[in-house]
C-alpha positions as CSV (number, residue, x, y, z in Angstrom):
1,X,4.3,-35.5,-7.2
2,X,0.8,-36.5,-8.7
3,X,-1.1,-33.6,-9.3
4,X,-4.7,-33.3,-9.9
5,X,-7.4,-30.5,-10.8
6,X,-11.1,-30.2,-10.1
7,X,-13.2,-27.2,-11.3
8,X,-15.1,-26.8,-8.9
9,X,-16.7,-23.6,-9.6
10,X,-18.8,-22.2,-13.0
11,X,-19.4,-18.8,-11.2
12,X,-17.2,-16.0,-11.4
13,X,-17.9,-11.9,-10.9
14,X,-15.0,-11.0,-13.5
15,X,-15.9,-11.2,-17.0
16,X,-11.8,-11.5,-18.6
17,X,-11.9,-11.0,-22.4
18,X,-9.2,-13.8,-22.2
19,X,-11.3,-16.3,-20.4
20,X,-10.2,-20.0,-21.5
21,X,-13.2,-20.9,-19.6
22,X,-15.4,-18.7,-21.0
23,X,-17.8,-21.3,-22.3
24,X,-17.9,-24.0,-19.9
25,X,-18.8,-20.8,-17.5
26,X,-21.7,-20.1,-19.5
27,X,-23.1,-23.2,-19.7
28,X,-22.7,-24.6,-16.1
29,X,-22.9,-21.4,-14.5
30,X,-26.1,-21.8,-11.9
31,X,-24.8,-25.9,-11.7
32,X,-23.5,-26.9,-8.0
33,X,-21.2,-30.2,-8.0
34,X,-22.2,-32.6,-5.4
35,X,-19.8,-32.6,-2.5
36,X,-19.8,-35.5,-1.9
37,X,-18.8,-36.8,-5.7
38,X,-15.8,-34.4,-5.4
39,X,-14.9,-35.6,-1.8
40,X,-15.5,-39.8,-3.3
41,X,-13.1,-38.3,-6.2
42,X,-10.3,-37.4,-4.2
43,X,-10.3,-40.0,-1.8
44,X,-10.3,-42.5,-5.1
45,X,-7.3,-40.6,-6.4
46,X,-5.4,-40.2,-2.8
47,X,-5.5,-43.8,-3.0
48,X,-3.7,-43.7,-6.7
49,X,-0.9,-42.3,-5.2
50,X,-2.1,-38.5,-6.1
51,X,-0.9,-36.0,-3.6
52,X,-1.7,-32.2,-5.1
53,X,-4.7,-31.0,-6.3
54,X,-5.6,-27.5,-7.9
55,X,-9.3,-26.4,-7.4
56,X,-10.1,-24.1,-10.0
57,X,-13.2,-22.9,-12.0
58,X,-14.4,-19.9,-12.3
59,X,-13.5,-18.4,-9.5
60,X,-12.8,-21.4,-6.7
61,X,-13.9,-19.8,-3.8
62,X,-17.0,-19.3,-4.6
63,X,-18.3,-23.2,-4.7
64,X,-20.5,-23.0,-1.3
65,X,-18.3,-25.6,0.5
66,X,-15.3,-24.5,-0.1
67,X,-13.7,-24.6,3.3
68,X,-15.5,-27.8,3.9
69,X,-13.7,-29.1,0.9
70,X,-9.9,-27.9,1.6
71,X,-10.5,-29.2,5.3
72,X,-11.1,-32.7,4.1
73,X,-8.8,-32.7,1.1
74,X,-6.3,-31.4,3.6
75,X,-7.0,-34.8,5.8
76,X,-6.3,-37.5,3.0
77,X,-3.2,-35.6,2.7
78,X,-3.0,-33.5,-0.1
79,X,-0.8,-30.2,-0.9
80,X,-4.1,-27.6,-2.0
81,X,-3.4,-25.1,-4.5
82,X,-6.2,-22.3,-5.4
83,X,-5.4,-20.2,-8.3
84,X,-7.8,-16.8,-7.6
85,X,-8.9,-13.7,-8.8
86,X,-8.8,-12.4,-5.0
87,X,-12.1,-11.4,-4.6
88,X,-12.9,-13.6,-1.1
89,X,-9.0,-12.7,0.0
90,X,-10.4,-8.8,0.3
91,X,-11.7,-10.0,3.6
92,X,-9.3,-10.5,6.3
93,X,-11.8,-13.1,8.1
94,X,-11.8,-15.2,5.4
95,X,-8.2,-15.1,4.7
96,X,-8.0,-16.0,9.0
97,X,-10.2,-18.9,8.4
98,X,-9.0,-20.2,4.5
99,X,-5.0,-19.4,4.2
100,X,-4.1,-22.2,7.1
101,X,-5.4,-25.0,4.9
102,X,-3.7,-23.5,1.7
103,X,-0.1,-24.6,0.4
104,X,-0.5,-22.5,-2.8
105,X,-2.3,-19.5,-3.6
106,X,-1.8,-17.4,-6.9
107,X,-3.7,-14.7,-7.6
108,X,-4.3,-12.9,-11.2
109,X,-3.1,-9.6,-11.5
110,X,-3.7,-8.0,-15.3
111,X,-2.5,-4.3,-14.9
112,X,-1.2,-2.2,-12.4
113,X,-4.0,-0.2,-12.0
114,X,-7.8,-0.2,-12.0
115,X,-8.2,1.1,-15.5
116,X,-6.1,-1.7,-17.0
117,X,-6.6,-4.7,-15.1
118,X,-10.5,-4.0,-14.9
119,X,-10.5,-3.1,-18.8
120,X,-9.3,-6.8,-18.9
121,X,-11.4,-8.2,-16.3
122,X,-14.6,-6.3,-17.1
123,X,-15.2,-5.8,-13.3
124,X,-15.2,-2.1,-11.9
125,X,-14.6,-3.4,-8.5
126,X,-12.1,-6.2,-9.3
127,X,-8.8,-4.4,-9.5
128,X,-9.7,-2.4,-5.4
129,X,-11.0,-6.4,-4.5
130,X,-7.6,-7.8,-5.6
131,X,-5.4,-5.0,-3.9
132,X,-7.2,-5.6,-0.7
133,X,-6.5,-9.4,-1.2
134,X,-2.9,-8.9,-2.0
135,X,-2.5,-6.9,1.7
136,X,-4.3,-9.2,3.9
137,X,-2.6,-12.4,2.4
138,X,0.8,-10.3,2.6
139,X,0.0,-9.1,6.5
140,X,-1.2,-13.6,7.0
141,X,1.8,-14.7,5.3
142,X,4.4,-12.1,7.7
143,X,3.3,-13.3,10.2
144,X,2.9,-17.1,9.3
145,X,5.3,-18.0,6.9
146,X,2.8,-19.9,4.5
147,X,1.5,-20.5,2.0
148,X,3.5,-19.9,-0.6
149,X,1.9,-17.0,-3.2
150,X,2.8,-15.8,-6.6
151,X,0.5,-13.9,-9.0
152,X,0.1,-14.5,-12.8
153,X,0.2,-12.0,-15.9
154,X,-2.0,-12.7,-18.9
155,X,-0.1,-10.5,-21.1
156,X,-2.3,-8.8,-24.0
157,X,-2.1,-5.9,-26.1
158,X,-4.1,-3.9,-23.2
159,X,-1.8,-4.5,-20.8
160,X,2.0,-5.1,-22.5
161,X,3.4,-1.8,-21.6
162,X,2.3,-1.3,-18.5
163,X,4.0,-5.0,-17.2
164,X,6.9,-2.9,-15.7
165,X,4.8,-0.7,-14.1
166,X,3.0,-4.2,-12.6
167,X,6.5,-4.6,-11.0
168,X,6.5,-2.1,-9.4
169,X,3.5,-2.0,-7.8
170,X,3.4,-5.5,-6.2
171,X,7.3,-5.1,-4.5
172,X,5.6,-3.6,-1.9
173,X,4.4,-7.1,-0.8
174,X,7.5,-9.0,0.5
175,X,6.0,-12.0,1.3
176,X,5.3,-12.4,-2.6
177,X,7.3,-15.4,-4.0
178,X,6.7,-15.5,-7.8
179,X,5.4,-14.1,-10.9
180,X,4.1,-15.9,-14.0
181,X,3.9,-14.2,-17.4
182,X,1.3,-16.0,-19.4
183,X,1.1,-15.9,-23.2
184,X,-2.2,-15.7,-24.2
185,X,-3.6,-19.3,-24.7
186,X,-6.2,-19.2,-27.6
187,X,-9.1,-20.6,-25.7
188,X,-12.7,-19.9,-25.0
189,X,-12.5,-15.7,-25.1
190,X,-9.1,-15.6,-25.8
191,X,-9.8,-17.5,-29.0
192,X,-13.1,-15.4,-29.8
193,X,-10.3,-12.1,-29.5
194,X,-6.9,-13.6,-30.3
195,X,-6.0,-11.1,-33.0
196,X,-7.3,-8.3,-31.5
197,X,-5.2,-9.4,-27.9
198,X,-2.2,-11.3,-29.2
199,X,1.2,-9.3,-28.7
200,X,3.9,-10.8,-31.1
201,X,6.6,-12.9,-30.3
202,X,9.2,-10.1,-31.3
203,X,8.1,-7.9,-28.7
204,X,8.6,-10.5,-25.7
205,X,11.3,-11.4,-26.8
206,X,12.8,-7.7,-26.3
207,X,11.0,-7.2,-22.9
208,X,12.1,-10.6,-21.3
209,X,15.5,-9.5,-20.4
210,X,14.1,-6.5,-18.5
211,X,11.5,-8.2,-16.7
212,X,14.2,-10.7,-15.3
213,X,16.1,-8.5,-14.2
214,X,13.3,-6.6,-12.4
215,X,12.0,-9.9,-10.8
216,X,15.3,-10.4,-9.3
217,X,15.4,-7.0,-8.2
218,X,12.5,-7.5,-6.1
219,X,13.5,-11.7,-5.0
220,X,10.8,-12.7,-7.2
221,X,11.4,-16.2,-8.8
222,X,10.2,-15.8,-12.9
223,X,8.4,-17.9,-15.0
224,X,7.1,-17.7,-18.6
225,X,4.1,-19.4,-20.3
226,X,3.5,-20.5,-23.4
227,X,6.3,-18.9,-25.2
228,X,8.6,-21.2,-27.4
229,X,12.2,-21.4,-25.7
230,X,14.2,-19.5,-28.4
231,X,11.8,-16.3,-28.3
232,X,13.3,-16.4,-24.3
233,X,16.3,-17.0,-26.1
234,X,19.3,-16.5,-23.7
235,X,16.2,-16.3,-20.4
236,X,14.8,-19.9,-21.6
237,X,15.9,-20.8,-18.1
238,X,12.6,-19.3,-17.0
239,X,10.5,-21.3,-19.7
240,X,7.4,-23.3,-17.3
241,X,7.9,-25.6,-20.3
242,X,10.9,-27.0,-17.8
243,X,9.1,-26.2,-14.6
244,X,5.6,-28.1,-15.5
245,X,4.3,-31.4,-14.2
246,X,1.6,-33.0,-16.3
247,X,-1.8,-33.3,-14.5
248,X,-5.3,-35.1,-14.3
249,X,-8.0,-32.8,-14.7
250,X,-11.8,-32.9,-14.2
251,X,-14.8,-30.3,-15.5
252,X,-17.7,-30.2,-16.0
253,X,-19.4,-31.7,-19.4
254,X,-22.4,-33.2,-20.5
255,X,-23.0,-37.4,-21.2
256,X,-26.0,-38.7,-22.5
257,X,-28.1,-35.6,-22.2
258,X,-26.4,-35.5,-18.3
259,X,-23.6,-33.3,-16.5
260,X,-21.1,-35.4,-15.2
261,X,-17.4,-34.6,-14.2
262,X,-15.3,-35.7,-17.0
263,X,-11.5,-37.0,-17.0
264,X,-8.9,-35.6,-19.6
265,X,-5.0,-35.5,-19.1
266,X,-3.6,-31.6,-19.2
267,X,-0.5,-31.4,-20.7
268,X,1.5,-28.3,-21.6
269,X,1.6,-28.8,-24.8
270,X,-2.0,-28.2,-25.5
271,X,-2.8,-26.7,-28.5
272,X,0.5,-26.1,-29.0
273,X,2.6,-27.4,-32.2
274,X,6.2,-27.5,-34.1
275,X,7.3,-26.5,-37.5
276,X,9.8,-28.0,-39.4
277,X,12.4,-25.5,-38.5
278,X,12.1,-26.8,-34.5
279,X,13.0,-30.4,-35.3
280,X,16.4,-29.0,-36.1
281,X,16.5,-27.1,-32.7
282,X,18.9,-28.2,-29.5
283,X,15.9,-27.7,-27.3
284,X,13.4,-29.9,-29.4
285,X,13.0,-32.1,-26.4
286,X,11.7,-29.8,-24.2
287,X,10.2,-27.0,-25.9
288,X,6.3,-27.2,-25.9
289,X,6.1,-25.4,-29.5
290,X,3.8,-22.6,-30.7
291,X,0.2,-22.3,-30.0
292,X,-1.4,-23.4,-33.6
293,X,-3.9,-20.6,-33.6
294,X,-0.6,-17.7,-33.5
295,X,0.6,-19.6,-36.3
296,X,-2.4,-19.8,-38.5
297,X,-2.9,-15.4,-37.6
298,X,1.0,-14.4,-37.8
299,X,2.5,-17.2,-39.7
300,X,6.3,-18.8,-39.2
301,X,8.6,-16.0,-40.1
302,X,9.1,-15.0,-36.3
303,X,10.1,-18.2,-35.1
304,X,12.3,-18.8,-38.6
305,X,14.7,-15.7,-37.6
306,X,14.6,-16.3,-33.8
307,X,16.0,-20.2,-34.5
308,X,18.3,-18.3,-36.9
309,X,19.8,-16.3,-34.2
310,X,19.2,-19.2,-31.6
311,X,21.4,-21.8,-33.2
């Protein structure tokens, strides 16, 4: 599979303290992309041999031709995968009208309540939005099998111990495939707050095991992001280092005084590095590393004793 992502959105109504595309949303924020530059772009790729694409943003839904846009990409023949906040899934019209053309929907769940996912998304409304969302796609989804739906975790210091409590609130929806823990990635916002947000490797590394075993309590396939494999230690089956496929991404930047869509590959590794110690390591190969910016705030110790232990 050849996967590609657009942003194709600078708006959003949430205002997440973590936001990787905190700047890019500030400066293109009232900026429209031409649909027909996105539609050319797809067709040029579909021709490459690239069958996925991942419209992000901001907030996805919100570019004014959205539908217009999954209904063509959907007729050059690609798999569509929107990563949301949930707030146009609170209406059940929409959901009627969008969820057909979808193959993947995940939506971002930060807390299991409105005090802490809205104290991460500074939205007072975003937490009733996304519960609303998660019911109608649920009710779509009984009755039509598709698409396939999972909902990601950034986990911070705001929201750590109430990740159990995130369990159980979302078993209710059966029809809910996945959950992705995300370390946080120290980008835009989250870069800006890292050491005030950042929760230790030490302490994921004693929660993992128990939020395994609550995904498969509820028949919830689990991934983990960003996390080097021996701080899953014996869960580094569930690393999305080993689940990732690397991807052709476009945003928005500026050349020659101009905003124009620019090309970059995404890998997983962003950002991410090794020390000397991982070289040594059995799982070298396929471990991404350690995000340099937790290094350069907590240092090497952590990952010193976990390969300890992990060897």
């Amino acid at each position: 599979m050849k996967r590609l992502e657009i942003h194709i959105s600078y708006s959003c109504p949430n205002n997440c303290i973590f936001c990787s595309e905190k700047n890019r949303l500030k400066r293109f924020k009232n900026y429209n992309i031409n649909f027909d530059k996105i539609f050319n772009l797809l067709s040029e790729k579909r021709k490459q041999g690239f069958d996925h694409v991942n419209f992000t943003g901001g907030e996805p839904t919100l570019y004014k031709n959205f539908k217009e846009l999954l209904v063509q990409a959907k007729n050059l023949g690609y798999k569509i995968y929107i990563g949301s906040n949930g707030i146009s899934w609170a209406d059940k019209d929409t959901c009627q009208q969008l969820l057909p053309l979808i193959d993947e929907l995940s939506f971002s769940m930060h807390g299991p309540d409105s005090k802490t996912h809205n104290s991460m998304t500074q939205n007072p409304k975003s937490f009733s939005n996304l519960m609303k969302a998660f019911s109608n796609v649920d009710e779509y989804i009984k009755k039509h099998r598709n698409p396939y739906w999972f909902c990601n975790v950034v986990a911070t210091k705001k929201n750590f111990d109430k990740i159990e409590e995130l369990f159980n609130k979302i078993k209710v929806f059966k029809n809910l495939k996945q959950i992705l823990i995300s370390n946080l990635a120290p980008e835009g916002s989250a870069y800006n707050n890292f050491q005030s947000l950042a929760v230790p490797f030490y302490k994921f590394h004693k929660k993992v095991g128990d939020w395994v075993r609550l995904a498969g309590e509820n028949n919830l396939i689990i991934r983990f992001f960003g996390l080097p494999l021996c701080v899953l230690g014996e869960y580094n089956v569930y690393s999305n280092d080993l689940n990732w496929d690397e991807r052709t991404t476009f945003e928005l930047g500026m050349k020659n005084n101009k905003i124009v869509l620019k090309e970059k590959k995404t890998v997983i590794d962003r950002k991410r590095k090794k020390i000397k110690a991982c070289l040594n390591c059995q799982y070298n190969k396929i471990c991404s590393g350690i995000f340099s910016h937790y290094l350069k705030i907590f240092g090497a110790n952590e990952i010193l004793n976990f390969q300890k232990n992990y060897d």
